[in-house]
N, C-alpha and C positions, 0 to 999 in steps of 0.2 A: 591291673586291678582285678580283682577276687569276687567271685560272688559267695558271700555267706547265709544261711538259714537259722531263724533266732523265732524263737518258741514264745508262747504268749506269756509264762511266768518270766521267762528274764527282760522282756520288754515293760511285763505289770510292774516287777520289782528293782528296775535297773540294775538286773542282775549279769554285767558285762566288765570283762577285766579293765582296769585303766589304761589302758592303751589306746592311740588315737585313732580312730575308724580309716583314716585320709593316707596318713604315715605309716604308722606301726608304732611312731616313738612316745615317750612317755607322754602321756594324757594331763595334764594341768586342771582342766576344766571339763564340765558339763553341758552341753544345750542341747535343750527340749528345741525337736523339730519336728511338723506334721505333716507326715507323707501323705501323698494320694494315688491312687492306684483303681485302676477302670479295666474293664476283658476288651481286650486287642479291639472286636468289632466297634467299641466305643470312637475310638480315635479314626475310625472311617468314617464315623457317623458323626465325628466334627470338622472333619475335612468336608464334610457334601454342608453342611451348615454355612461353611466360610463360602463356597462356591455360591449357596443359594441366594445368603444379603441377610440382614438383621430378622425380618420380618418373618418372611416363608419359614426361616432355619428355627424359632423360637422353642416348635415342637418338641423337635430332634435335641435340642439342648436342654431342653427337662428330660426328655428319657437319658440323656446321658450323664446329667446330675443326679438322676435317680440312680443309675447303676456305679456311681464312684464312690469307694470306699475312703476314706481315712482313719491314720492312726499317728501315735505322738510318740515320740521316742527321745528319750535322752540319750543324746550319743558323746561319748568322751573324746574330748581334743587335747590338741596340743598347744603351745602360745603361739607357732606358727599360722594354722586354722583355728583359732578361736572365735573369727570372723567371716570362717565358710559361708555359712548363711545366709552374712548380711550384705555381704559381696553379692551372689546371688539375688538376691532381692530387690535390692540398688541397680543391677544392671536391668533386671526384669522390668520393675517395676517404672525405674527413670528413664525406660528407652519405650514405653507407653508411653509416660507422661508427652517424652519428647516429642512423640510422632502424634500425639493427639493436638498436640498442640500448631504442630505445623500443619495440620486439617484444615484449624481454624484459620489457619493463619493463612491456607490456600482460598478457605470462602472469602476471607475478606480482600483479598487481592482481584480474587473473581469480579469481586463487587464496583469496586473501584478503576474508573475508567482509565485514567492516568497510570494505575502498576499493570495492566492486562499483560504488557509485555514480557512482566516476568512472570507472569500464572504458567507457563512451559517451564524455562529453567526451573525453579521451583518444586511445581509436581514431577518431575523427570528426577529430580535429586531427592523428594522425599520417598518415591517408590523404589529406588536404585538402593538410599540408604535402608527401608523398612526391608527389603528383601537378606540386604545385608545381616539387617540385626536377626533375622530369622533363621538364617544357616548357621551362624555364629552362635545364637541359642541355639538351634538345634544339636550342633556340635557339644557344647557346653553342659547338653542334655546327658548325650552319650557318655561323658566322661564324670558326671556328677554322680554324687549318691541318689539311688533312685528306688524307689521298690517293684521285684516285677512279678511278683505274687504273693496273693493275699488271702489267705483262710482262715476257717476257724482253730486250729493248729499255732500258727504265729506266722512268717513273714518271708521271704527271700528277698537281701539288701544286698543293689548290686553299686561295684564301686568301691568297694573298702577296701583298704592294703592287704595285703598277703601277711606282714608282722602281725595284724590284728587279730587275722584267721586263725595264725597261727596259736594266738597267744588265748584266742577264745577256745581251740578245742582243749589246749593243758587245762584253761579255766575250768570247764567243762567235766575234763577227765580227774583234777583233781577232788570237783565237787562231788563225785561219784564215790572215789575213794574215801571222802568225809562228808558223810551225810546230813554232819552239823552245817545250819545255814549260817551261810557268812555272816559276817554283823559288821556293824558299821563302827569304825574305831575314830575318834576325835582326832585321829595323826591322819586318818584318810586326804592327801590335800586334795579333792573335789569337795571335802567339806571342812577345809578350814587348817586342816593337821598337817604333817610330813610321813610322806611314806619311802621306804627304801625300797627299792625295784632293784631284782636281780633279774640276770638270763632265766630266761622261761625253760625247765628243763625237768625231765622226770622225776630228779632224786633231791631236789631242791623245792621247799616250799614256796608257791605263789606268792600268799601274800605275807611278809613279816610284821609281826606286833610289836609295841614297844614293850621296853622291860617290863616287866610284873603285870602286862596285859593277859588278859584271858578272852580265849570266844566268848559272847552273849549271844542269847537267840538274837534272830533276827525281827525289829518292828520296823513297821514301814510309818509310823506316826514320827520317826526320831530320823528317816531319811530327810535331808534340806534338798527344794529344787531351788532352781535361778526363781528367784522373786519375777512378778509377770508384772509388768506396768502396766495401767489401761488408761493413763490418761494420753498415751500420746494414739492410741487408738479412738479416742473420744476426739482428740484436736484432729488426726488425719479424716476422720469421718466428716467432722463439720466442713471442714475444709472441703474435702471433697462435694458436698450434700452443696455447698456455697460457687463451689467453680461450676456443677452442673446446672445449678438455678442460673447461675449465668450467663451460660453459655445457651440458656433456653430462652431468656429474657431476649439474648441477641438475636438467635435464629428468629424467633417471634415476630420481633421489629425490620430484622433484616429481612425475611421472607413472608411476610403475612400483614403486617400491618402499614409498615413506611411503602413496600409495594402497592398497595392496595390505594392509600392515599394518591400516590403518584401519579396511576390511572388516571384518579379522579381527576388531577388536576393536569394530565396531558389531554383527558377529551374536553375539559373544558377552554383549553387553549386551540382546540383545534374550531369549536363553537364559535369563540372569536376570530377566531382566522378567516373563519367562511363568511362572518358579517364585514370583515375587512377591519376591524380594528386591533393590529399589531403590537400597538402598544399592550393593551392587554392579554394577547396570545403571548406575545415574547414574555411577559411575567409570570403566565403560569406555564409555558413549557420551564421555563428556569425554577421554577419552586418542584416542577416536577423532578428534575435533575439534581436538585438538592436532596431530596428523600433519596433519590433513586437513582442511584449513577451508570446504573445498567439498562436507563431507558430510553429504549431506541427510537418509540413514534416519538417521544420528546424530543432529541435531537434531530428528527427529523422536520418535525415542526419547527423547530428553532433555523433550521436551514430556508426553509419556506418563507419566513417572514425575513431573511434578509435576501432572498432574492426579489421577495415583494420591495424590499428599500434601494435595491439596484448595489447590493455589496458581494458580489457571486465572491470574492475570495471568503470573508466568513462563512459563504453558505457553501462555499464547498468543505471546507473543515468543518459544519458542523456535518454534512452528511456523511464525511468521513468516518466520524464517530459513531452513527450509526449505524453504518458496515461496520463497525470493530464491533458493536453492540449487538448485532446478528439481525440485522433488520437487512436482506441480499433479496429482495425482488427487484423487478423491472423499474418500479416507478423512481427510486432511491437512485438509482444507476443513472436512469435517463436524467432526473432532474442533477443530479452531480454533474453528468456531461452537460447541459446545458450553464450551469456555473461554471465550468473552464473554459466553456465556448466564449462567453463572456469576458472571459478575464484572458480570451486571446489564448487559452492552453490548447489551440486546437487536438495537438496530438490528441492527450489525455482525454479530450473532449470525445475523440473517433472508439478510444478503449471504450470508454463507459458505453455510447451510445452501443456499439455493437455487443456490449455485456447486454443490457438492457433486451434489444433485438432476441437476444440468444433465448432472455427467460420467457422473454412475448413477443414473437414472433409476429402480431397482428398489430404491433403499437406503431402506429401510423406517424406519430411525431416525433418518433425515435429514428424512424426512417428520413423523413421529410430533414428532420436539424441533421442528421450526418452526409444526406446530398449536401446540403446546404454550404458543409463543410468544406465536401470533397470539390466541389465547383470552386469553391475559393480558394484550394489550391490548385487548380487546375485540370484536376481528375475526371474531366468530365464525361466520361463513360464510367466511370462507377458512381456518378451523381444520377447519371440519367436509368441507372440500373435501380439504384433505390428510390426515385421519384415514379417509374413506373410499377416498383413493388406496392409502393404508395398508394396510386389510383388504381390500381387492379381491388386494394381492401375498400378503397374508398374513393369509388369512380367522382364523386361532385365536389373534393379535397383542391381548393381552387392554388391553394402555397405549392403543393406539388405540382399540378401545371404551371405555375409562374417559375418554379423552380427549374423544371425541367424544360422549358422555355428559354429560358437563361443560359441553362447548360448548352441546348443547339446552340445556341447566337456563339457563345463561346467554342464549338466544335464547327461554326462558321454554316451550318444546318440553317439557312435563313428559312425556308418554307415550313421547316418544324416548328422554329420557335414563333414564326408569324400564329402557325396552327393552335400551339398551345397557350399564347399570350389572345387568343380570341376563345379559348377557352374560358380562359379567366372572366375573362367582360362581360360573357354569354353568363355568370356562376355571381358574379362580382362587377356592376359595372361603372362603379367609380374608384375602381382601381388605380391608381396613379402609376406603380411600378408596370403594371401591365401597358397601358398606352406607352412608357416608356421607353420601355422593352420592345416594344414592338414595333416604336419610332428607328430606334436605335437597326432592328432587322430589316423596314423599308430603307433606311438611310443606306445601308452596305448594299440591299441590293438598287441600287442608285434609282430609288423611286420617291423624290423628293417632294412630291406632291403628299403623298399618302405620311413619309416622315415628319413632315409640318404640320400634318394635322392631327398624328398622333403626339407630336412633343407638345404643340397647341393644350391638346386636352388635358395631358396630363400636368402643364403648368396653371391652367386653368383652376384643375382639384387642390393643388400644391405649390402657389406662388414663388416660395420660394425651393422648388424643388433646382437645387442647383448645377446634380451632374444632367440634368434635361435641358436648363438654360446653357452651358456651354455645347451642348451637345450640337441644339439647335443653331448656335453661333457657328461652330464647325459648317455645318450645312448649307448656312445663309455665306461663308467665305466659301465652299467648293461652288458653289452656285457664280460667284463673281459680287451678290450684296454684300459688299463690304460695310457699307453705312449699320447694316442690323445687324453684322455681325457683329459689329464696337460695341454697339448699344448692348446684345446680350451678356458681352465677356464683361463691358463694365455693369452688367447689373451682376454677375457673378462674382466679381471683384468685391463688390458693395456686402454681399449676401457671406464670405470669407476673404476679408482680407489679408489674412497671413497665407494663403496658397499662393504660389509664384507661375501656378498653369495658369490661369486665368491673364495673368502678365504675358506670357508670352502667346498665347493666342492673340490676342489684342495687337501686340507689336507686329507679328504677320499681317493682319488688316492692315495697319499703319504703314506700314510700308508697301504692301500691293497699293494702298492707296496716294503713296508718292510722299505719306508725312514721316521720312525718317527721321527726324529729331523727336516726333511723340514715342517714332516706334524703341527709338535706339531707350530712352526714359524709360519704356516700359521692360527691355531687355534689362537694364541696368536693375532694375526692381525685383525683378526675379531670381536673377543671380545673384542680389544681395540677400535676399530670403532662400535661397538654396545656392552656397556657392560649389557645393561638393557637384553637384549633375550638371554636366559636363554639355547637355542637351542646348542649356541655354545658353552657352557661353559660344557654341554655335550657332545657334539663330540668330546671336547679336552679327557672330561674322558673317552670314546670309543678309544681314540690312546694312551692316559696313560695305560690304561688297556693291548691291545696289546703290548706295549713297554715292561713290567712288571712291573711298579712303579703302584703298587695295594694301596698304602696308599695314594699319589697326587692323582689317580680317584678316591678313595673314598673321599678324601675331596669334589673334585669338584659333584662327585651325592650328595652331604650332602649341598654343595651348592643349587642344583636346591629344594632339599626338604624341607629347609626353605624359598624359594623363595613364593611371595605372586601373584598367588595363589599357592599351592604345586606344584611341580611337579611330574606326577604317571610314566613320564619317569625314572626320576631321581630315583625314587621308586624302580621300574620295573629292573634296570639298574645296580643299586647296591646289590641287592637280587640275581639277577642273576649271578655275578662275585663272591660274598659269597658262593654261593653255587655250580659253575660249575668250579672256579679258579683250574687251575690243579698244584697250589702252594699250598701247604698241610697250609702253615700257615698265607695265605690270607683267609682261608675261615672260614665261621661262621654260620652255620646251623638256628641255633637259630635266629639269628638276621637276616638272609636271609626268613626267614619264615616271622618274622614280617615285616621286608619292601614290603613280595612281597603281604600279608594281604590287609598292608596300599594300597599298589599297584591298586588291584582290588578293593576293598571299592570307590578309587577314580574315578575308570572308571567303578560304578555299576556293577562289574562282566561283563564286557560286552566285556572285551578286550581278545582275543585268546592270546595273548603274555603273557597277564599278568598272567593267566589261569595256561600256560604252565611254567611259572617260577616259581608259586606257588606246582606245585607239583615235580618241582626237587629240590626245597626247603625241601620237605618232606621228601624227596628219602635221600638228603644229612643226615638231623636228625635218620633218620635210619624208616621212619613208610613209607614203601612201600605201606600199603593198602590204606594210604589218597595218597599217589605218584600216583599209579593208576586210582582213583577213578577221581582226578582231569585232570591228564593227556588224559583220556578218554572224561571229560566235554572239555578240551580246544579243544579236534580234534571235539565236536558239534559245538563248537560255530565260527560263519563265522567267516573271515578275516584272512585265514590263507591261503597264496600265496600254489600254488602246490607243488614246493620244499620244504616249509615249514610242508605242513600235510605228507610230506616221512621223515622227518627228526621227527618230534613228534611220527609218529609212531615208529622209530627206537626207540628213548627214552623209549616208553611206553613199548616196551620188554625187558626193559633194567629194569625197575622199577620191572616187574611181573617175571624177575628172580633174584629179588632181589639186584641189583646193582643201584647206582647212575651214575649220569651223571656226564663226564668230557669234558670241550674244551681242545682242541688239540691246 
């Protein structure tokens, strides 16, 4: 492409050979086109306009509409480009449209809670494509007809064919030679006639007339342009004047008014929330979510009143929502983690609380519910690590000491947790968990005075507080009252019947107490309400065994030993009645040896019982020296109660004079 220089009379008077500006080839047609044209520094000074934003740049965009010229040029085509222009146009114009359109269409995605997910795809594909259409125009720029200077003189048009250059300087050179001004002949076809075109060449006339034509001066009154429509500029204005009114209407409502309402009616939901009536808060947080789908104290009050109804799976999706909504403090986290705490999510429940922790650092109950957590799974040094973060903010925080009170009992810390379950009482002193808890830490350390009077107290506050009535039942069976221990496990019975512990509690009383037909009942009952735990199905065979039906407990230990995974009780259990049964023909040496093998195998040697069964196993088979040998390993190895290493040593003199063991 050529750059050519065109004078302001042959622009005033379309005074340009018919040749098509684009091609070179013959010309068909005419279109008026209005260039524009600005000094270089303008186009830096709309580049800092685009960097600035609408507002700042307004300035700088009137000084550079002040310095841009235009002018209008009929330029001759061909049937090829006859539609130069409007191709240009269409692209320009319809790749605005396009991407204004997908603006909008990004606010309203914004807006709406349900599409947030695609507001990324989306805006990632409208800037990817607008960048696109701007190199692509820019490109488009470089290769169009354009103007790149503008004086009082006439023009320089860059862009045009080389055949056009060419064909304008004979133009040109011929008019020089004939200083008659051309005129405009009825066969002209840009106005209507036929013209014959030869090669552009020195010794050959430009333009040919028809027979018996002559030059006439030239008028510019008798030139035809393209007729100018203005009604579709009249429809594209209204249109347009109609899409912005629109699109203001929307912004208006979208941003200014339906928000504004929303407020209203999220703080009047929060008004009723704090008098405690729900019903009416849940209505206006919901009308607020109607106007305003990107309102986040709304959903967050909407999560509030279903934790107030005891529904944490809705109220943790509504708080959900309000993290998508940009509502990310402390309070929205923690109360989140307490709806999954709720709803049993503990994991989820340790995420949020420790997010929470992260923004507030001083939130004490963010602390307090993730011990709270951590204890119930067991963690308890990282429970007792966040209940004393706890009371260092907030020394007279009585849930942290009952919390961290709980943790000791569970890390077996009796003197701590006694410490800080009398912290509570001293803070709080009808505490029920606390005398509990505390019952619970005299009872382990075998001080059952003090354990009585705290399980006392606390059923006292809480009648039916029923892991303290069993607890206390335990207590009153290690002690030897068996009578109060029936009494409590049947009031716990009464207080949950479907639990199958309380059954087998009870059936231990009953049978220390000599009544194995009550006890075997209450085995049976337990194992029909839990047949899967394997526990009871051996303590029936511990009251079979007492009763003396030696062949029923042996089925049921031969039960727990094919049980998946084995049982080393069940093991341990039947090796021991083989070999200590003082029924001459329950017993079985041989096969009491190998269970009580399989026994310790199962619990890596590491069980004192199992230890201690295996060498009166051996006693029974008659080989006193492994009886010994092992019987000496089980009084090393811990876990053998006080009463229990008096009774192994009994044994163990009972093997090294040659004797086996028998139960009485």
């Amino acid at each position: 492409m050529a750059t050519v220089r065109l004078t302001r009379r042959e622009i005033r008077q379309d005074d340009l050979p018919p040749v098509c500006v684009r091609c070179g080839a013959e010309a068909t047609v005419h279109r008026g086109h209005t260039f524009a044209w600005h000094p270089p520094w303008v186009s830096a000074l709309l580049v800092v306009s685009m960097c600035l934003g609408l507002i700042p740049s307004l300035p700088l965009l009137l000084v550079a509409a002040a310095f841009t010229q235009r002018i209008r040029i009929v330029t001759p085509l061909c049937d090829r480009h006859r539609n130069y222009w409007l191709f240009r146009a269409c692209y320009i114009w319809g790749g605005l449209a396009i991407f204004a359109f997908l603006v909008i269409l990004l606010i309203v995605v914004g807006m709406v809670a349900e599409l947030r997910h695609l507001l990324l795809p989306l805006g990632a594909g409208t800037v990817a494509g607008f960048l696109g259409w701007l190199i692509s125009g820019a490109l488009l720029q470089t290769y169009t007809l354009r103007v790149v200077e503008l004086d009082d003189c006439g023009l320089k048009l860059q862009g045009v064919a080389q055949g056009f250059t060419q064909a304008l300087r004979e133009w040109r050179q011929r008019s020089e030679e004939n200083p008659v001004e051309r005129s405009e002949s009825p066969a002209d076809p840009a106005r209507g006639g036929t013209i014959s075109v030869e090669p552009l060449s020195s010794s050959a006339p430009l333009l040919v007339l028809p027979a018996g034509a002559s030059p006439v001066p030239f008028d510019p009154e008798r030139l035809v342009r393209p007729r100018r429509r203005v009604w579709p500029w009249v429809v594209g204005a209204i249109t347009g004047c109609v899409a912005v009114g629109l699109v203001a209407v929307y912004i208006l409502f979208a941003f200014g008014i339906r928000p504004a309402q929303a407020r209203q009616h999220q703080m009047e939901g929060w008004t009723y929330l704090s008098r405690g009536d729900d019903v009416r808060a849940l209505a206006s947080f919901d009308e607020a979510i109607r106007l305003n789908r990107r309102c986040a104290e709304a959903y967050y009050g909407r999560g509030q009143v279903y934790l107030n109804r005891n529904q944490p799976d809705r109220a943790a999706a509504e708080f959900d929502d309000a993290i998508g909504c940009g509502l990310k403090n402390a309070d929205v986290y923690i109360n989140r983690g307490y709806a999954y705490q709720s709803s049993g999510m503990l994991d989820q429940a340790i995420v949020d609380y420790s997010e929470g922790i992260r923004l507030d650092p001083a939130n004490v109950t963010a602390l307090v519910n993730r011990g709270g957590i951590y204890v119930t799974q067991g963690m308890h040094r990282a429970g007792i690590a966040d209940y004393s973060q706890a009371l260092r903010l907030d020394p007279r925080n009585a849930d942290a000491y009952l919390g961290r009170g709980r943790a000791h009992l569970g890390m077996g810390s009796l003197i701590e947790s006694v410490t800080d379950c009398t912290a509570v009482l001293h803070l709080r002193p009808n505490d029920s968990f606390a005398f509990a808890t505390r019952g619970t830490a005299y009872h382990r350390r075998k001080d059952p005075t003090r354990a009585l009077a705290d399980y006392g107290a606390a059923l006292r506050l809480v009648p039916g507080f029923r892991d303290c009535v069993i607890n206390r039942g335990l207590l009153h069976a290690e002690t030897g009252e068996h009578d109060k221990a029936i009494v409590d496990f049947t009031r716990a019975v009464e207080l949950q019947p479907e639990d199958p512990v309380a059954y087998n509690h009870r059936a231990a009383s009953y049978s220390a107490q000599g009544e194995h037909d009550r006890a075997l009942a209450d085995c049976n009952e337990a194992i029909r309400r839990s047949p899967q735990f394997m526990g009871f199905t051996l303590s029936r065979a511990q009251v079979l065994k007492k009763k003396g039906d030696y062949k029923l407990a042996l089925a049921d230990f031969r039960t727990g030993m094919t049980s998946n995974p084995p049982s080393a009780e069940a093991f341990n259990g039947a090796a021991w009645m083989l070999c200590t049964c003082p029924a001459d023909e329950a017993r079985d040496g041989k096969q009491a040896v190998e269970y009580a093998l399989k026994a310790c195998a199962l619990t890596n040697w590491g069980n004192a019982n199992g230890v201690d069964t295996l060498a009166a196993a051996y006693a029974e088979v008659g080989d006193f020296v492994q009886a010994v040998s092992w019987q000496k390993k089980a009084l090393q190895t811990p876990g053998l109660s006080p009463e229990g290493v008096e009774h192994a040593q009994q044994r163990l003199k009972l093997y090294e004079e040659g004797k086996p063991y028998r139960e009485r």
